[in-house]
C-alpha positions in Angstrom: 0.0 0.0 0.0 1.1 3.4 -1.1 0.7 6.8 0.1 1.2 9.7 -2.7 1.4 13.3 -2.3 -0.5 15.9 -5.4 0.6 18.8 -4.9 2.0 22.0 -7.6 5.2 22.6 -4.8 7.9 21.5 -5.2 8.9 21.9 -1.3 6.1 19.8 -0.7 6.7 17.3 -3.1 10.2 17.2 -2.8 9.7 16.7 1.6 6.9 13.8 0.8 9.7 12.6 -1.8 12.1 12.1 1.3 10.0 11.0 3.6 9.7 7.7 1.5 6.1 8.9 -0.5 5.5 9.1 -3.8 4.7 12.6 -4.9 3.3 13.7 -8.3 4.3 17.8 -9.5 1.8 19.6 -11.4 4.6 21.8 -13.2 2.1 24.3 -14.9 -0.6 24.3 -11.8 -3.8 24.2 -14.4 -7.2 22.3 -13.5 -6.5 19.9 -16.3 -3.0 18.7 -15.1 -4.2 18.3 -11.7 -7.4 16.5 -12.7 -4.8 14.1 -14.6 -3.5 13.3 -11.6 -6.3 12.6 -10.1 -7.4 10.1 -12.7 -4.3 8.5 -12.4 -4.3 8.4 -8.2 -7.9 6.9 -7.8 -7.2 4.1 -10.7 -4.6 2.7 -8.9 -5.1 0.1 -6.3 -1.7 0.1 -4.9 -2.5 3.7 -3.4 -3.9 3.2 0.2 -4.0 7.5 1.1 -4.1 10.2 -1.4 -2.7 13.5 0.3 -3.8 16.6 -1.9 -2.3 19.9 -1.6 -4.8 22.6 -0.5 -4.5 23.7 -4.6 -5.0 20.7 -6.1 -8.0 19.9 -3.7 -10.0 23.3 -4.4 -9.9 22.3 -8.1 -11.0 18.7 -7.2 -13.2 19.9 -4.7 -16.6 18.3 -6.0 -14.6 15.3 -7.4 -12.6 14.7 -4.0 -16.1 15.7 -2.1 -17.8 12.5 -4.1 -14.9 10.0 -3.7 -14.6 10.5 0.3 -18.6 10.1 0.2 -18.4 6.8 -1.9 -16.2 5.2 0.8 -13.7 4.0 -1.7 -10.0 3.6 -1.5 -8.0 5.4 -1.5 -8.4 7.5 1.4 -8.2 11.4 1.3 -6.8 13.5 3.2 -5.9 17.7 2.6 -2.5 19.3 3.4 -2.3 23.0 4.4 -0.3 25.4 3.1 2.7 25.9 4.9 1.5 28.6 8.1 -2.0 27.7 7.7 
């Protein structure tokens, strides 16, 4: 079971990176790239919790909103901004 970071920081990504997680960078921070992500994330079974950044989960918002009331792995969980 995997835990992956979706995030558009690199700090973030780069710390989840280290701390033995799998991270995926949206370089260019559009809708479209993080909903990629996304697609990818929930399709694979190997992910046990799906951390999203607090970016990439206001553009996911209604999808993420769905998933947690579906019940279905993986399990989501939102990550601050740093100070927040």
């Amino acid at each position: 079971m995997k835990i992956r970071l979706l995030t558009d920081d690199e700090h973030s990504a780069l710390g989840a990176e280290l701390s033995g997680m799998e991270a995926r960078l949206s370089i260019d921070g559009s809708r479209e790239s993080h909903r990629a992500m996304w697609k990818e994330a929930v399709s694979d079974p190997s992910i046990a919790v799906l951390i999203l950044s607090r970016t990439v989960y206001e553009d996911l918002i209604d999808w993420a909103q769905d998933h947690q009331k579906s019940g279905k792995a993986p399990l989501l969980i939102q990550l601050p901004d740093y100070g927040e």
